[in-house]
mmCIF file of the N, C-alpha and C atoms, coordinates in Angstrom:
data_MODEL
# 
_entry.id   MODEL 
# 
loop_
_atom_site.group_PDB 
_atom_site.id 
_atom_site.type_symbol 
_atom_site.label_atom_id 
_atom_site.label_alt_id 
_atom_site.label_comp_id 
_atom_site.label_asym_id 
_atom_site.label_entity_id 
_atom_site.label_seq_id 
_atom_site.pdbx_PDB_ins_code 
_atom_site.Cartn_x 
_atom_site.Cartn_y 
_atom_site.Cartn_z 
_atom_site.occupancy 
_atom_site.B_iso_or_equiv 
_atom_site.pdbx_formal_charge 
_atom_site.auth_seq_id 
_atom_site.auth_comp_id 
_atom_site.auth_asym_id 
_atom_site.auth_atom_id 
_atom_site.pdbx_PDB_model_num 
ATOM 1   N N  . UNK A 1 1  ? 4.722   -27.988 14.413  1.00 0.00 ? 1  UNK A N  1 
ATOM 2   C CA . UNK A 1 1  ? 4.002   -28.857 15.306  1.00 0.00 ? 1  UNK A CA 1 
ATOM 3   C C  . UNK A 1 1  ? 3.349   -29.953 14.475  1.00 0.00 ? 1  UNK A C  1 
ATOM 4   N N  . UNK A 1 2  ? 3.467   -31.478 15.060  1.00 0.00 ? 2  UNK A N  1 
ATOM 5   C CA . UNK A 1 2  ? 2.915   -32.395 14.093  1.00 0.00 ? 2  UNK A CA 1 
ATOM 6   C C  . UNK A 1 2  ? 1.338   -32.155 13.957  1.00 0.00 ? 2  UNK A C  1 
ATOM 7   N N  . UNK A 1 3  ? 0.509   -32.341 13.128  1.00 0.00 ? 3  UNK A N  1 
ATOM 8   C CA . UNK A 1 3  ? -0.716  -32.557 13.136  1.00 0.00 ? 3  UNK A CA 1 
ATOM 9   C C  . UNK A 1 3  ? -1.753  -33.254 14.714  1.00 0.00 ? 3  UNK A C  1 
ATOM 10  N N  . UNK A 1 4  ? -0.955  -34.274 14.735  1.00 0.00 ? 4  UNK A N  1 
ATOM 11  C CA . UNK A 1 4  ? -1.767  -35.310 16.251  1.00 0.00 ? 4  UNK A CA 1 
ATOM 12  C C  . UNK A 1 4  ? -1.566  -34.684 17.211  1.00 0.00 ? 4  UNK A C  1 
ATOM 13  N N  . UNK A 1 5  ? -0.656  -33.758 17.077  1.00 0.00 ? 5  UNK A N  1 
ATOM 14  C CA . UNK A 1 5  ? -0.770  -33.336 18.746  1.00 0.00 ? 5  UNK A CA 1 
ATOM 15  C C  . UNK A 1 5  ? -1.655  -31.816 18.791  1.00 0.00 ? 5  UNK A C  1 
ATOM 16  N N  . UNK A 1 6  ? -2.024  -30.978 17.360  1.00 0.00 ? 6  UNK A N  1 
ATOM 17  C CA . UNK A 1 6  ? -2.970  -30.135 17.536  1.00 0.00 ? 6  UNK A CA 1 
ATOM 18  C C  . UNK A 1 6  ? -4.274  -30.039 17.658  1.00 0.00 ? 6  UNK A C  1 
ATOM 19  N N  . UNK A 1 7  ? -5.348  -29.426 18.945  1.00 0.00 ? 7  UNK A N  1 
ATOM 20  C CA . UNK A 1 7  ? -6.531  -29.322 19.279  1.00 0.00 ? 7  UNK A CA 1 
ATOM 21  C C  . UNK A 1 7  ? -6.851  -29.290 18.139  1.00 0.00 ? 7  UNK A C  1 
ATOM 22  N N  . UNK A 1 8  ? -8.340  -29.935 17.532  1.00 0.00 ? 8  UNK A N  1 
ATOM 23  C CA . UNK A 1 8  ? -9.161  -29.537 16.600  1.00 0.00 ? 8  UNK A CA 1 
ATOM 24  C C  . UNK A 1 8  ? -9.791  -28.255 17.035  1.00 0.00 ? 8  UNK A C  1 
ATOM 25  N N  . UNK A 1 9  ? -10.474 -27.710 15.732  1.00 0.00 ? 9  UNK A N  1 
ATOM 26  C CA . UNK A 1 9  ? -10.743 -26.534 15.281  1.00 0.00 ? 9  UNK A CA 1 
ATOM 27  C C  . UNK A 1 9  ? -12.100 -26.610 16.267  1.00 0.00 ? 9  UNK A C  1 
ATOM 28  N N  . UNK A 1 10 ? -13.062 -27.328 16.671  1.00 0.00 ? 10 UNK A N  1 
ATOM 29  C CA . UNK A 1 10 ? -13.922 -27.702 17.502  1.00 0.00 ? 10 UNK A CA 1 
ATOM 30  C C  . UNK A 1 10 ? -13.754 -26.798 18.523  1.00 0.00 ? 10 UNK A C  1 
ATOM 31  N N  . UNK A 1 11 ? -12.319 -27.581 19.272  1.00 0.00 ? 11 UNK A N  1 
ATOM 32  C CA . UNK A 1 11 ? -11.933 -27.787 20.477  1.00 0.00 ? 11 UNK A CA 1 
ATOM 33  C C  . UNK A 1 11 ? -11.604 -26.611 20.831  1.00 0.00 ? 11 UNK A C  1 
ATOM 34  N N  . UNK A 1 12 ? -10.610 -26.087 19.732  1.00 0.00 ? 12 UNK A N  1 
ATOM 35  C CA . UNK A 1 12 ? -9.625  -24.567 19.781  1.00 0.00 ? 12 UNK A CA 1 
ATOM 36  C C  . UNK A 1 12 ? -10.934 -23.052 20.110  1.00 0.00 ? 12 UNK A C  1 
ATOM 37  N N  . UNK A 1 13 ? -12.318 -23.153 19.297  1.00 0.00 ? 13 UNK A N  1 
ATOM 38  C CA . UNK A 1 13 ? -13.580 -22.829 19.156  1.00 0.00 ? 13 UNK A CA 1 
ATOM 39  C C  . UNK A 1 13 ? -14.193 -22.473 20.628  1.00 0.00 ? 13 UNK A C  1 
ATOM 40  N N  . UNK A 1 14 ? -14.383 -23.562 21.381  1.00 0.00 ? 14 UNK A N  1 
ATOM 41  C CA . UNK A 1 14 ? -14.807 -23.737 22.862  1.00 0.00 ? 14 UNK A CA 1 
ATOM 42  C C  . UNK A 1 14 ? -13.496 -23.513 23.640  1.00 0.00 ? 14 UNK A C  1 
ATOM 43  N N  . UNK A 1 15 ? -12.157 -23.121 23.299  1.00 0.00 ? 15 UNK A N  1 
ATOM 44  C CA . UNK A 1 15 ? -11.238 -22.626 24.270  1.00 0.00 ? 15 UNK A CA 1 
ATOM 45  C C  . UNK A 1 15 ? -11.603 -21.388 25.150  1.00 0.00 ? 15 UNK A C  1 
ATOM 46  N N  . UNK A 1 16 ? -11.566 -21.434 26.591  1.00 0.00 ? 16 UNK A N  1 
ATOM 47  C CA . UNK A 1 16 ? -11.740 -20.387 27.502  1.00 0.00 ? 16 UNK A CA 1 
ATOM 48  C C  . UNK A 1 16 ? -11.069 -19.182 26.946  1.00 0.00 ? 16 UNK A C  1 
ATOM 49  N N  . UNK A 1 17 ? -10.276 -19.446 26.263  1.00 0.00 ? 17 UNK A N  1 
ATOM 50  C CA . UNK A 1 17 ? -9.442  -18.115 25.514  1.00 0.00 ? 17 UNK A CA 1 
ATOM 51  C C  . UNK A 1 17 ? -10.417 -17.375 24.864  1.00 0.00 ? 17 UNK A C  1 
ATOM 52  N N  . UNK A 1 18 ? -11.675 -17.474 24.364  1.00 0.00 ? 18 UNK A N  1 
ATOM 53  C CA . UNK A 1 18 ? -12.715 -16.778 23.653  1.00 0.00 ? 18 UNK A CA 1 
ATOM 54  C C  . UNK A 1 18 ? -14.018 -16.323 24.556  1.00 0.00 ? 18 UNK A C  1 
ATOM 55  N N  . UNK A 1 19 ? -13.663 -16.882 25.880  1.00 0.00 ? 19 UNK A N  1 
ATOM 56  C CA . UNK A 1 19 ? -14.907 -16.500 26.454  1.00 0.00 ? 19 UNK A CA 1 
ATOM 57  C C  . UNK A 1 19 ? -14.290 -15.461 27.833  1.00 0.00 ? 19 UNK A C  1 
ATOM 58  N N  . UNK A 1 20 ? -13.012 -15.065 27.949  1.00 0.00 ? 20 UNK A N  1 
ATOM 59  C CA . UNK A 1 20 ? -12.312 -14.221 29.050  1.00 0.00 ? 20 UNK A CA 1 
ATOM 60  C C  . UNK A 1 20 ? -12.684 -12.675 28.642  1.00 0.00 ? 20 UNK A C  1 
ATOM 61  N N  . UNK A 1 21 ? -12.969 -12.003 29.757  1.00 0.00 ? 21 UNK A N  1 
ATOM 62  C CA . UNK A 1 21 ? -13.131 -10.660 30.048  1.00 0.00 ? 21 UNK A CA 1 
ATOM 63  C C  . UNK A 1 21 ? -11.499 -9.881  29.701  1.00 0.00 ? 21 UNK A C  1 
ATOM 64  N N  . UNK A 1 22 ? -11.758 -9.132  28.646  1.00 0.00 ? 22 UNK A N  1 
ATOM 65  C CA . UNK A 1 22 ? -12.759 -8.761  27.899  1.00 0.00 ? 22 UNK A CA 1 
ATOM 66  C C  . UNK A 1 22 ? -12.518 -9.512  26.860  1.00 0.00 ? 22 UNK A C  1 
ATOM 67  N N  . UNK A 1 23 ? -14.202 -9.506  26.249  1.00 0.00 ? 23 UNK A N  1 
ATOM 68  C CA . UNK A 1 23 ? -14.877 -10.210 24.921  1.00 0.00 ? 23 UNK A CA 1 
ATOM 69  C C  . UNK A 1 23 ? -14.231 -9.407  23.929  1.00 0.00 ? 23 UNK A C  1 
ATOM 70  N N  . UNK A 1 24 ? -14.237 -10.229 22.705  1.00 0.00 ? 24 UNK A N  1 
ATOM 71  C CA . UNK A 1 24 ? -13.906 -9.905  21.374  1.00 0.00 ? 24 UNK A CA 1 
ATOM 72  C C  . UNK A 1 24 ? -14.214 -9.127  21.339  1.00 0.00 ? 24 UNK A C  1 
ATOM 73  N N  . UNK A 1 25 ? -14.110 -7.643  20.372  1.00 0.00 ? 25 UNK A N  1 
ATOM 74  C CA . UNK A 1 25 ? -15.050 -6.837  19.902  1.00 0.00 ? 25 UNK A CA 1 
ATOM 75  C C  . UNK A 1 25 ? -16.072 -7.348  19.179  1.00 0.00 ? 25 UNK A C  1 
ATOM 76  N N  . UNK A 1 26 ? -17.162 -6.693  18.671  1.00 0.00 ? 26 UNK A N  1 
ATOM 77  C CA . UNK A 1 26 ? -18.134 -7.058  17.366  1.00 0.00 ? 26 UNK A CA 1 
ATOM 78  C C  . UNK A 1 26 ? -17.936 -6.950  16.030  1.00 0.00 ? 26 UNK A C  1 
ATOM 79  N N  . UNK A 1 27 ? -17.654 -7.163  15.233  1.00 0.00 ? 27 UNK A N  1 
ATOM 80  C CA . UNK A 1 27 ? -17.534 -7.209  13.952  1.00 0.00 ? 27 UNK A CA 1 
ATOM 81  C C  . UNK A 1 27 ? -17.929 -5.402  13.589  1.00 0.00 ? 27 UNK A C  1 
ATOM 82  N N  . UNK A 1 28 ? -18.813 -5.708  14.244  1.00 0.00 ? 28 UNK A N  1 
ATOM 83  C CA . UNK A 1 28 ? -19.181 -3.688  13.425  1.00 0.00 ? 28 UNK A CA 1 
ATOM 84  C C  . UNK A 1 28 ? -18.359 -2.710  14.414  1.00 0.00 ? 28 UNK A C  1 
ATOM 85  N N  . UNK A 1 29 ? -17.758 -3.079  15.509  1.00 0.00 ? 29 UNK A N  1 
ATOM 86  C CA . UNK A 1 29 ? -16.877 -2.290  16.254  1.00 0.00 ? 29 UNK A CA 1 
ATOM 87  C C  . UNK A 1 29 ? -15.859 -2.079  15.633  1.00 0.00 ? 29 UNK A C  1 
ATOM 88  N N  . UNK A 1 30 ? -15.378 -2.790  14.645  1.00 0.00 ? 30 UNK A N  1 
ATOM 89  C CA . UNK A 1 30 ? -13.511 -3.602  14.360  1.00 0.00 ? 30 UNK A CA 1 
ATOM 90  C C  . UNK A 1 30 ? -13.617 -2.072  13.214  1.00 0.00 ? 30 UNK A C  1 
ATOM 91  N N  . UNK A 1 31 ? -12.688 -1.533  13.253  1.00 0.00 ? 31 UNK A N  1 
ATOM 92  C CA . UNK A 1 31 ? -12.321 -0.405  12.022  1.00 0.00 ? 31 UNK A CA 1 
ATOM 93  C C  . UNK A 1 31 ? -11.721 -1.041  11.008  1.00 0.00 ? 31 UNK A C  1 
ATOM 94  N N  . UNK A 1 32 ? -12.204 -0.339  9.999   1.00 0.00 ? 32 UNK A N  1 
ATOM 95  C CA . UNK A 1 32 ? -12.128 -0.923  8.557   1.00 0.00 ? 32 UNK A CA 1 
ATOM 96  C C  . UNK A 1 32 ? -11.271 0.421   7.762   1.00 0.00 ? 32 UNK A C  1 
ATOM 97  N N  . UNK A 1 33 ? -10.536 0.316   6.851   1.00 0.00 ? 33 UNK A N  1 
ATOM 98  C CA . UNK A 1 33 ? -9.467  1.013   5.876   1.00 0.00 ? 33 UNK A CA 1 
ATOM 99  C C  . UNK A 1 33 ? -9.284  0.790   4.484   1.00 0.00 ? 33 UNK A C  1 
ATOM 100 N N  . UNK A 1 34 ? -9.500  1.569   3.736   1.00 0.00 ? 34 UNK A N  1 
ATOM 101 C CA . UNK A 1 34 ? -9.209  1.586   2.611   1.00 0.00 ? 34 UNK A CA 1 
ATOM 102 C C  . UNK A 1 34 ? -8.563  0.576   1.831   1.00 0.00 ? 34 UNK A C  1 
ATOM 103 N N  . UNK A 1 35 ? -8.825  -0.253  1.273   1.00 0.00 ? 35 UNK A N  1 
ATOM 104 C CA . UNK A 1 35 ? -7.696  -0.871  0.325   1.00 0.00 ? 35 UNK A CA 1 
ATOM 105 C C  . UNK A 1 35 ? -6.707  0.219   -0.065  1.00 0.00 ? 35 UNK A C  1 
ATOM 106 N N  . UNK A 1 36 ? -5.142  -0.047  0.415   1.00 0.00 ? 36 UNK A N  1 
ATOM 107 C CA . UNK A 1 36 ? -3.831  0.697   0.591   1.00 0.00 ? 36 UNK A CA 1 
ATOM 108 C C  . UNK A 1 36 ? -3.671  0.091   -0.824  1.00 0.00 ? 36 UNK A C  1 
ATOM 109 N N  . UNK A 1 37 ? -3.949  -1.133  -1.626  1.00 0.00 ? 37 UNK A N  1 
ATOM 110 C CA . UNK A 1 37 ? -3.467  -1.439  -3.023  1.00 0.00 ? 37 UNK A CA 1 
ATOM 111 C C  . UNK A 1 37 ? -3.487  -0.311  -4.415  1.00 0.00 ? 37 UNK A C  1 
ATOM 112 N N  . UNK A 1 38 ? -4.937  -0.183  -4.153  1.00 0.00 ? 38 UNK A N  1 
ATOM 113 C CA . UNK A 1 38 ? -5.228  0.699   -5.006  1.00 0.00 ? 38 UNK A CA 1 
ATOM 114 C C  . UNK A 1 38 ? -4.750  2.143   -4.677  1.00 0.00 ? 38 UNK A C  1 
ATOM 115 N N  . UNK A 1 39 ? -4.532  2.442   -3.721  1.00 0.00 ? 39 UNK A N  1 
ATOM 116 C CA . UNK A 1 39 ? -4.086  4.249   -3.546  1.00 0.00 ? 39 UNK A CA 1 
ATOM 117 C C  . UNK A 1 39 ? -2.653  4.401   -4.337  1.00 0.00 ? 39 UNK A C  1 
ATOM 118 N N  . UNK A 1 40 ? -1.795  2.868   -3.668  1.00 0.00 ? 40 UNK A N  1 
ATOM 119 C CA . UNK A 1 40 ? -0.404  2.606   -4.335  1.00 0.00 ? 40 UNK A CA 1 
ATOM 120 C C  . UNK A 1 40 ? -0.049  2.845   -5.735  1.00 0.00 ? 40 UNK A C  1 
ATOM 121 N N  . UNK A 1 41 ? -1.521  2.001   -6.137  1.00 0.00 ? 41 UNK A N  1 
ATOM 122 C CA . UNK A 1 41 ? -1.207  2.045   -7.714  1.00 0.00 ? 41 UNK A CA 1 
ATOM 123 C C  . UNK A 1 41 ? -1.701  2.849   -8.579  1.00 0.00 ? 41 UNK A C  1 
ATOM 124 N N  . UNK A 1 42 ? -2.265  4.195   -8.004  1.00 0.00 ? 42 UNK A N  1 
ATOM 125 C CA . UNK A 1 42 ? -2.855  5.357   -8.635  1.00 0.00 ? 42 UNK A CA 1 
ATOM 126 C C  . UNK A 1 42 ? -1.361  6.258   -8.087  1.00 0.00 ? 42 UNK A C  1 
ATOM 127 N N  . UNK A 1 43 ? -0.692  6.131   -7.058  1.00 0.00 ? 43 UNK A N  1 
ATOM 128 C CA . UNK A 1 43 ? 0.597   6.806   -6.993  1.00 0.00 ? 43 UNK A CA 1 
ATOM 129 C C  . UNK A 1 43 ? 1.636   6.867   -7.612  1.00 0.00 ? 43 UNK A C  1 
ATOM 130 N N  . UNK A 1 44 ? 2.203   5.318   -7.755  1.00 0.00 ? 44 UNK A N  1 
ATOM 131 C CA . UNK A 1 44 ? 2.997   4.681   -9.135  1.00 0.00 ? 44 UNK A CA 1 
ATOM 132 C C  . UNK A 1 44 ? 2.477   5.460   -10.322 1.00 0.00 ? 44 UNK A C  1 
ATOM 133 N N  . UNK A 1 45 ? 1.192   5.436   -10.745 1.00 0.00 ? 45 UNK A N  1 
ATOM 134 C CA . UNK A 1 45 ? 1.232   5.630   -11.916 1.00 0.00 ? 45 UNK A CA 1 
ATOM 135 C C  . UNK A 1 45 ? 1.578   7.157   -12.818 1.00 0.00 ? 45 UNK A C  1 
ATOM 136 N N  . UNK A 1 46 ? 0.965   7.802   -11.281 1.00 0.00 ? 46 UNK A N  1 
ATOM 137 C CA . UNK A 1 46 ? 1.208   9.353   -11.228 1.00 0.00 ? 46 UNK A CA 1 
ATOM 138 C C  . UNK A 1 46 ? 2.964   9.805   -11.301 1.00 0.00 ? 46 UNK A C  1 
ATOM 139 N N  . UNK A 1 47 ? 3.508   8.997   -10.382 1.00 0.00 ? 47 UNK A N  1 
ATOM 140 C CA . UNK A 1 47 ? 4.942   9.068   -10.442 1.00 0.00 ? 47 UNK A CA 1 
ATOM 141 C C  . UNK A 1 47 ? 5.491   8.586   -11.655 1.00 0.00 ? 47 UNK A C  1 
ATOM 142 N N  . UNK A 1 48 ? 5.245   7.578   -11.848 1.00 0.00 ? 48 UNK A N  1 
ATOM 143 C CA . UNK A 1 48 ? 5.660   6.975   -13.245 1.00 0.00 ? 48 UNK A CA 1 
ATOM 144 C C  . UNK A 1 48 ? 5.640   8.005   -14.286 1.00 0.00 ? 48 UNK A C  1 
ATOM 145 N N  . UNK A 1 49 ? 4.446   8.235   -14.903 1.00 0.00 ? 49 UNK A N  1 
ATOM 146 C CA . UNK A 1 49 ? 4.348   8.903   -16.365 1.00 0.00 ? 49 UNK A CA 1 
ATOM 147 C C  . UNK A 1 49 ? 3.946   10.275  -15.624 1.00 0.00 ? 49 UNK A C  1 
ATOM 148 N N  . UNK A 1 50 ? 4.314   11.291  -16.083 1.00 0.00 ? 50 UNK A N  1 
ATOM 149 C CA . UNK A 1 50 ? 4.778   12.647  -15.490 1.00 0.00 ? 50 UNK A CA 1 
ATOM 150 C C  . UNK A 1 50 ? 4.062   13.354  -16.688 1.00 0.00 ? 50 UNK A C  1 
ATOM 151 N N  . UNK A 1 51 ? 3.489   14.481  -16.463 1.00 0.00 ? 51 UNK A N  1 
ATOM 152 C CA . UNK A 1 51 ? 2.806   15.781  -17.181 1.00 0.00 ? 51 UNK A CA 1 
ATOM 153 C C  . UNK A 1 51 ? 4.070   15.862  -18.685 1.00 0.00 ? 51 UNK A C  1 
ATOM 154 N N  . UNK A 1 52 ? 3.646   14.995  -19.955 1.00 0.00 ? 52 UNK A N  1 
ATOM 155 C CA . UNK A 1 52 ? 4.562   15.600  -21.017 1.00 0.00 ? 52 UNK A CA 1 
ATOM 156 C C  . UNK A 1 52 ? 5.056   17.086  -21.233 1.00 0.00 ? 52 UNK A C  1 
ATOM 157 N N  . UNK A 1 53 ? 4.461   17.648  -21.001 1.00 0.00 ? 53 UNK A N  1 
ATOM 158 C CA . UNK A 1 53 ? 4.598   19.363  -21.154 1.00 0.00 ? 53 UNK A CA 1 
ATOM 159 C C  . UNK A 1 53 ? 6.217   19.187  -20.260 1.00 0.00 ? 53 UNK A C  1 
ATOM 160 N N  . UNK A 1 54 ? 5.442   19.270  -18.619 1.00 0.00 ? 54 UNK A N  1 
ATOM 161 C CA . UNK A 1 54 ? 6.450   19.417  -17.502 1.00 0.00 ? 54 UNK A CA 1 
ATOM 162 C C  . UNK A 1 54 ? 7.068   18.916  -17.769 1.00 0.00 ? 54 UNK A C  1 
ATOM 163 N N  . UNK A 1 55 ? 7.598   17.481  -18.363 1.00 0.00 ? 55 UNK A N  1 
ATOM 164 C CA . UNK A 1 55 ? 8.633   16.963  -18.343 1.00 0.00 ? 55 UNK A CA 1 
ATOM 165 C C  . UNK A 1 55 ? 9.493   17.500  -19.889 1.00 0.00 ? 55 UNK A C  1 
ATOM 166 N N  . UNK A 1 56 ? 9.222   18.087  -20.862 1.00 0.00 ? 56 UNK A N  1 
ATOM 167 C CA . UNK A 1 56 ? 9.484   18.915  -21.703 1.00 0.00 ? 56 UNK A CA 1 
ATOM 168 C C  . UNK A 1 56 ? 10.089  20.095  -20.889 1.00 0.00 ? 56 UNK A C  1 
ATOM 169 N N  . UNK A 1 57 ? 9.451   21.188  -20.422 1.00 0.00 ? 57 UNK A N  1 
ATOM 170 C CA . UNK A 1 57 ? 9.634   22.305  -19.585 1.00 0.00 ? 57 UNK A CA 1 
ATOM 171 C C  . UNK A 1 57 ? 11.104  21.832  -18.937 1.00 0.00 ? 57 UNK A C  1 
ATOM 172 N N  . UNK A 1 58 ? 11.457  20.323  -17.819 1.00 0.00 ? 58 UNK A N  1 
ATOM 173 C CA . UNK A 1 58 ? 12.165  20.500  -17.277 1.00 0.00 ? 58 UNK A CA 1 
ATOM 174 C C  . UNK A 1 58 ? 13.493  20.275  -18.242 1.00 0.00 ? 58 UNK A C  1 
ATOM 175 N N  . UNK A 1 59 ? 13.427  19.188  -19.044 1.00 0.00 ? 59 UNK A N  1 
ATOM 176 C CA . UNK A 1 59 ? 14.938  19.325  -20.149 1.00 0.00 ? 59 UNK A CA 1 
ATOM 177 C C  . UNK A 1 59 ? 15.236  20.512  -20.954 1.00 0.00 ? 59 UNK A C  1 
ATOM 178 N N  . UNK A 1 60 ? 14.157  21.388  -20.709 1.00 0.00 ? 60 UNK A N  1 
ATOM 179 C CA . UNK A 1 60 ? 14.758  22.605  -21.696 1.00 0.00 ? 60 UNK A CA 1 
ATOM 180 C C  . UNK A 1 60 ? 15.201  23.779  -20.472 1.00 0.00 ? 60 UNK A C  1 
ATOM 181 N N  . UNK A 1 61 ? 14.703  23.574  -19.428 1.00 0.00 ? 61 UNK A N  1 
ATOM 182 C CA . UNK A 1 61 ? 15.487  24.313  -18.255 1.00 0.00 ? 61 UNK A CA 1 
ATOM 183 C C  . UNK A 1 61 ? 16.885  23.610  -17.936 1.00 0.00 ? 61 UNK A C  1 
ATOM 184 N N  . UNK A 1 62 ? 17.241  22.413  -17.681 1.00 0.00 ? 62 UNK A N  1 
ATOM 185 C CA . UNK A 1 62 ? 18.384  21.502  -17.852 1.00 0.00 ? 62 UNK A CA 1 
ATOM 186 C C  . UNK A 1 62 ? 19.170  21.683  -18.962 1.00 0.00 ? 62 UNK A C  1 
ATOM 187 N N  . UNK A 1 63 ? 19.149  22.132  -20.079 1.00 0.00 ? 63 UNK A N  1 
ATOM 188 C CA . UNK A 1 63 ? 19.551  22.201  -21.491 1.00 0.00 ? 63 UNK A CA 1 
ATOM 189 C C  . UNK A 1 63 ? 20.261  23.648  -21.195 1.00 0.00 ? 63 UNK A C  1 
ATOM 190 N N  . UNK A 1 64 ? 19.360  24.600  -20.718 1.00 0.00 ? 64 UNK A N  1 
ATOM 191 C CA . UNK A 1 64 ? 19.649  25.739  -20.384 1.00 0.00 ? 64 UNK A CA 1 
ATOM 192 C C  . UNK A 1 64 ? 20.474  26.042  -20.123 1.00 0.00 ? 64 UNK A C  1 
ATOM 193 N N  . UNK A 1 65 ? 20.924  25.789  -18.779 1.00 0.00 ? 65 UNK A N  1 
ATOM 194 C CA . UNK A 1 65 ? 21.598  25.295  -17.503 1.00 0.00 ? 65 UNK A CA 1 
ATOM 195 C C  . UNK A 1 65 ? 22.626  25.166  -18.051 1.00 0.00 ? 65 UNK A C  1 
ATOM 196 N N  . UNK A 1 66 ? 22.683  24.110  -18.808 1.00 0.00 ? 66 UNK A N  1 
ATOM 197 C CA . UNK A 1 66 ? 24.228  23.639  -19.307 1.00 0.00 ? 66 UNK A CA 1 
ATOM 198 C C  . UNK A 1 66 ? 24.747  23.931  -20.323 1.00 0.00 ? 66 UNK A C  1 
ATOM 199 N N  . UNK A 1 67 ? 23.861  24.923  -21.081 1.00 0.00 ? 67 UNK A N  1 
ATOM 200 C CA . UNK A 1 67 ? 24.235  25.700  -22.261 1.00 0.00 ? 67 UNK A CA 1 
ATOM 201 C C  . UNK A 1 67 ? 24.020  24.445  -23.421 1.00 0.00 ? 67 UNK A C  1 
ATOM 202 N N  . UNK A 1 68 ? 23.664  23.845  -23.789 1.00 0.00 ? 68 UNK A N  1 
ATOM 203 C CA . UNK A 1 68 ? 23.261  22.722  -24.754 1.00 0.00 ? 68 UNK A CA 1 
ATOM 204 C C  . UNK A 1 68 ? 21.857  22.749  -24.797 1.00 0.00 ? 68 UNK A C  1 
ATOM 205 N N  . UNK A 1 69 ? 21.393  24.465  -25.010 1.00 0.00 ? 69 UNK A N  1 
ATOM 206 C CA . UNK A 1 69 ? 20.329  24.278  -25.644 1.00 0.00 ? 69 UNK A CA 1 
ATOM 207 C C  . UNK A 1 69 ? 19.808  23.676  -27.547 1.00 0.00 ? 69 UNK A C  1 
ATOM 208 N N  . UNK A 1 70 ? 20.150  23.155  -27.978 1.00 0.00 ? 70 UNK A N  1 
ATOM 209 C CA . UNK A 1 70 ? 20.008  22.608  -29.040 1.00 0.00 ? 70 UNK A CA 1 
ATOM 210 C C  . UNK A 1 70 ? 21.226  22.649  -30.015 1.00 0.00 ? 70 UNK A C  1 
ATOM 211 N N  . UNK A 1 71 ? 20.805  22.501  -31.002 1.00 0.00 ? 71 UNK A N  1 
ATOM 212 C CA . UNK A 1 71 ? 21.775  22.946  -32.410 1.00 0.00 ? 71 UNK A CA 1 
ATOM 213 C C  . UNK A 1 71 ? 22.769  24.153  -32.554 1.00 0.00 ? 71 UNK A C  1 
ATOM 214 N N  . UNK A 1 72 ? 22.363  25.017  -32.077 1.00 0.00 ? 72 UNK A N  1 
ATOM 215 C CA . UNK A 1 72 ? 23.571  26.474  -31.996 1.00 0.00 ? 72 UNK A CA 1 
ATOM 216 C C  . UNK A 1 72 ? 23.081  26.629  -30.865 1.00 0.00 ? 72 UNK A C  1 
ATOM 217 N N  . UNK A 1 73 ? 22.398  26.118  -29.405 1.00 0.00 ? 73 UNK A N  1 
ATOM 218 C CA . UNK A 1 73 ? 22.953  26.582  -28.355 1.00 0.00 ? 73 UNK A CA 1 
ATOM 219 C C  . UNK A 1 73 ? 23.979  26.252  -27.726 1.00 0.00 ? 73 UNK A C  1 
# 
C-alpha cells in the first residue's frame, strides 16, 4: 500500500475498531511465557555434549556388539 493513501497513526489510534465491545484486555490480564530462547538453548546444549562417561559406556557396548572390542578383541 502506498504511503498517501494510509490513515495516520493518530487517526488509526481513534479508530472505532479500539473502542467496540468487547474492549482490549488489560495489560495485566494478557498471559505472559517464558522466554522459549533460552529453554532451547539449555536443550541444544544438553543434546549436544553428552555425559563423557555415557558416551564412553555406549562405544564400548557398540564395540562389543560387533566384536571389535579393541586390539585382540
Amino acid at each position: 500500500m502506498t504511503p498517501e493513501k494510509r490513515i495516520t497513526a493518530e487517526a488509526a489510534l481513534n479508530h472505532e475498531w479500539f473502542r467496540e465491545v468487547p474492549l482490549p484486555k488489560s495489560k495485566d490480564f494478557m498471559p505472559t511465557f517464558p522466554a522459549q530462547h533460552a529453554q532451547d538453548r539449555r536443550l541444544r546444549r544438553v543434546l549436544k555434549s553428552p555425559d563423557p562417561l555415557e558416551e564412553q559406556r555406549r562405544k564400548e557396548l557398540q564395540q562389543g556388539e560387533l566384536g571389535t572390542g579393541g586390539l585382540f578383541g
